[in-house]
ZAMARGU-4260 file (C-alpha; in steps of 0.2 Angstrom, whole numbers, plus 5000, padded with zeros to 4 digits):
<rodrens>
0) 5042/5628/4944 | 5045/5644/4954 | 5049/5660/4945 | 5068/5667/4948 | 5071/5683/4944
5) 5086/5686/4933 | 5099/5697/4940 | 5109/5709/4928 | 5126/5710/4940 | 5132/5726/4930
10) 5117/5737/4932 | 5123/5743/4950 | 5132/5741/4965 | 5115/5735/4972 | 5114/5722/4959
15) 5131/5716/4959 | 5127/5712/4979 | 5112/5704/4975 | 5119/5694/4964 | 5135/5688/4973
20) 5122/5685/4985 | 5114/5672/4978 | 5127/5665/4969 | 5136/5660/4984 | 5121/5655/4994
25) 5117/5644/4979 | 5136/5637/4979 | 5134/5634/4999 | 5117/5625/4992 | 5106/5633/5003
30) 5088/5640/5001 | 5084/5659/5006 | 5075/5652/5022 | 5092/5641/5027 | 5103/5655/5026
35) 5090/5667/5035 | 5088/5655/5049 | 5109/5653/5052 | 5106/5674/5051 | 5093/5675/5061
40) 5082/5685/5050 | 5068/5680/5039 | 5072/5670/5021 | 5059/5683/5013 | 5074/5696/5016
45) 5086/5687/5008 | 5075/5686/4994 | 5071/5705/4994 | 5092/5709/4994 | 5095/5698/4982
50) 5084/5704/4970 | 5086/5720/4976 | 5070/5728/4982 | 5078/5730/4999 | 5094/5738/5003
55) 5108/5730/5012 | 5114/5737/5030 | 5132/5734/5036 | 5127/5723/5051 | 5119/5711/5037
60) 5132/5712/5026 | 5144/5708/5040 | 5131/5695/5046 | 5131/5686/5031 | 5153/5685/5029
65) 5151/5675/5045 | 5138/5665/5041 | 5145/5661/5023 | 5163/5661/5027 | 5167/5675/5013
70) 5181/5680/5021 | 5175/5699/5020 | 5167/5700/5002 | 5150/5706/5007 | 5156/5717/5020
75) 5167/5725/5006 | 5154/5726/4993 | 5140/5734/5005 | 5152/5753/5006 | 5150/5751/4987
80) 5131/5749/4989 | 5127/5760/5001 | 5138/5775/4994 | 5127/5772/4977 | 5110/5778/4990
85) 5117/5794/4993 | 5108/5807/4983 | 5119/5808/4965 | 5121/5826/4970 | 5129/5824/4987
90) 5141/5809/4984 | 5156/5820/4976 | 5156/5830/4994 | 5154/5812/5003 | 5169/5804/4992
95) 5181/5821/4997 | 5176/5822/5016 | 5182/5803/5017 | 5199/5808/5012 | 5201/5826/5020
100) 5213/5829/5034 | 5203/5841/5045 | 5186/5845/5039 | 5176/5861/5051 | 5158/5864/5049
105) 5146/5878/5056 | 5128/5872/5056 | 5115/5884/5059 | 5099/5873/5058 | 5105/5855/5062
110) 5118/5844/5070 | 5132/5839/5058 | 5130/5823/5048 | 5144/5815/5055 | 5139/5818/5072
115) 5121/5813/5071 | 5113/5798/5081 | 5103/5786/5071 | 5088/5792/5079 | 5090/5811/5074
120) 5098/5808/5057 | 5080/5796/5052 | 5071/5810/5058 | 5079/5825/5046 | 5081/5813/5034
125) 5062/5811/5033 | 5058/5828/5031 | 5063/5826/5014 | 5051/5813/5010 | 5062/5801/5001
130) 5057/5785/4992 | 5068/5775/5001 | 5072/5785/5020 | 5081/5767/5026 | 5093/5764/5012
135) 5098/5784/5014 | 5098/5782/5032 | 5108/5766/5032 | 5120/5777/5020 | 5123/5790/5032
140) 5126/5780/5046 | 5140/5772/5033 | 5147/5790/5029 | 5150/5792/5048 | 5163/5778/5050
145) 5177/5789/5043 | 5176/5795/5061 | 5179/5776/5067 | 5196/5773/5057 | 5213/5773/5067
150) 5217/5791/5062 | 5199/5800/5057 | 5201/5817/5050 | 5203/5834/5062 | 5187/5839/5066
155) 5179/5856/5071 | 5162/5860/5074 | 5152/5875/5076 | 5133/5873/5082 | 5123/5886/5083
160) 5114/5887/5099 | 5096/5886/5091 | 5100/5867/5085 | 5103/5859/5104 | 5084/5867/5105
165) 5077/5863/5089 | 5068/5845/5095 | 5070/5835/5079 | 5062/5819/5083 | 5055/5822/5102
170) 5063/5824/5116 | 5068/5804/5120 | 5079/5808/5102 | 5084/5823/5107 | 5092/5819/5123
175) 5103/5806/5115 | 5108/5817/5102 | 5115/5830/5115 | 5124/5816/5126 | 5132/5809/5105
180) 5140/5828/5105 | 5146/5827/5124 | 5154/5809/5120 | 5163/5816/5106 | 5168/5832/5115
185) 5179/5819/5126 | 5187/5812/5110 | 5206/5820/5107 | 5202/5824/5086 | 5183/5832/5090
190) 5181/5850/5096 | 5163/5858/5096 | 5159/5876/5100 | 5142/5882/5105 | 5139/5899/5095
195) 5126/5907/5108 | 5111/5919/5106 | 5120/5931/5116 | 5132/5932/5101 | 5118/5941/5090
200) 5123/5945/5074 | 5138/5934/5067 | 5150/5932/5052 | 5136/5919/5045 | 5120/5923/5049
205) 5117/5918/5030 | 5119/5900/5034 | 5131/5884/5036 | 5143/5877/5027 | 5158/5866/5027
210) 5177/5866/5025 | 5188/5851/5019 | 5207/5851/5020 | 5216/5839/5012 | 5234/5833/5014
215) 5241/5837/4995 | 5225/5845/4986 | 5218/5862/4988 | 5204/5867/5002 | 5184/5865/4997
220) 5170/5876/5002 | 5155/5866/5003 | 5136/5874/5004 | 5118/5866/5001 | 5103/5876/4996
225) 5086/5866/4996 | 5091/5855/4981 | 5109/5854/4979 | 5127/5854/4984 | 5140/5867/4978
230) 5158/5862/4982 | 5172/5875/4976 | 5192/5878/4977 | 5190/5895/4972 | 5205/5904/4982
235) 5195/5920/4986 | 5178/5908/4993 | 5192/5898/5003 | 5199/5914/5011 | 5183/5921/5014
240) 5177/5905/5022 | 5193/5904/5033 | 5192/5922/5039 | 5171/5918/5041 | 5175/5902/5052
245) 5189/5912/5061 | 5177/5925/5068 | 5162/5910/5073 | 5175/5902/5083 | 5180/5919/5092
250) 5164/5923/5095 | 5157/5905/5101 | 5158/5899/5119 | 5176/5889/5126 | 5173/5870/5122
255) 5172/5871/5139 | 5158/5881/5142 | 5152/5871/5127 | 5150/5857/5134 | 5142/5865/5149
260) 5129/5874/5139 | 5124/5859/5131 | 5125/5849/5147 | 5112/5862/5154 | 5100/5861/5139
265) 5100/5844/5140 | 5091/5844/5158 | 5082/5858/5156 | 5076/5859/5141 | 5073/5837/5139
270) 5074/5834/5157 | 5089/5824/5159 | 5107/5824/5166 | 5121/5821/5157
</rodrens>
């Protein structure tokens, strides 16, 4: 007799999928392999989500509400389970940038989160040697859809100029990632600024950081050293911040020129037009 793994439901969001997994396959009385072909992937992944030794993506999760006729369920449960691969320290920022209003960002080293391809995100992601890079990577392409809703925050970004030549994952990645900002510099609730060499010193030479606004709840100032996250409301950080992000934004190119700086690192530096 085959072996079955028992599946504690409570343990984690993970778990819980897993196990609603195979309780419904079961109910629709079908093998791993069945429902894998109707799916077209393999029964063996079935078998690794449900018992939880991989983690589920969105397009599976979607895949299987269509094939099982679940009205949604997995689709539901699969934010839960992909919000729980976010590093413990980083999910109180992630849970408050999905419900601010306007978020702005200044990034000295890297492309915004939010705006990274999935390319350039596996690529920084990796650098931090994690035990699992696809679940984290699958997770950060979920935090991203709160730019997908019918009315996604406000947001403002501030790139230094060093991060459209830093080539994070080789020039083929690199040329996607610059035409991912142009794409967004068209959308009506995006603006990005260039902050460019020629600025020399600036109001944050001593690195990034974020700004949330909320609707009803006060403003968070949100920095990351090598280990952590550090979010505060302080009222004397946030007026700091805001007079700090004020200044990068006077000093950093129009969003016109922008997008013409970018466009022209993008063929000069990776050898292709926009």
């Amino acid at each position: 007799m085959a072996n079955i793994q028992k599946l504690d439901p409570s343990a984690s969001p993970l778990d819980y999928f897993g196990s609603e997994l195979r309780r419904v396959r079961e109910a629709h009385g079908l093998k791993q392999g069945q429902l894998g072909s109707m799916m077209y992937c393999s029964g063996s992944l079935i078998g690794q989500i449900e018992t939880t030794k991989k983690v589920p993506t969105r397009e599976f999760a979607e895949a299987l509400d269509q094939a099982l006729g679940t009205d949604g369920l997995f689709s539901r449960l699969v934010s839960l389970v992909l919000r729980s691969q976010l590093p413990g320290w980083f999910r109180p920022y992630a849970d408050m940038e999905a419900k601010a209003a306007y978020i702005s960002t200044y990034q000295a080293q890297v492309v915004y989160g939010l705006l990274q391809t999935e390319e350039y995100a596996r690529a920084v992601l990796a650098t931090g040697m994690p035990d699992d890079l696809e679940a984290l990577l699958a997770a950060r392409m979920e935090r991203q859809r709160i730019l997908e809703r019918d009315r996604p925050p406000l947001a403002w970004a501030v790139l230094d100029e060093a991060v459209l030549y830093r080539p994070i994952g080789g020039h083929e990645v690199m040329r996607a990632q610059l035409q991912r900002l142009l794409d967004y510099a068209e959308h009506r609730w995006m603006r990005i600024q260039v902050l460019p060499f020629e600025a020399g010193e600036h109001a944050s030479l001593d690195g990034s950081f974020n700004q949330l606004r909320f609707d009803d709840d006060p403003d968070i100032i949100y920095t990351e050293d090598r280990i952590s996250g550090h979010m505060t409301a302080n009222p004397e950080t946030i007026r700091e911040a805001s007079l700090r992000y004020a200044h990068l934004q006077a000093t950093a190119l129009s969003v016109e020129k922008s997008v013409a700086r970018i466009s022209r690192v993008m063929e000069e530096r990776y050898g292709a037009r926009p």
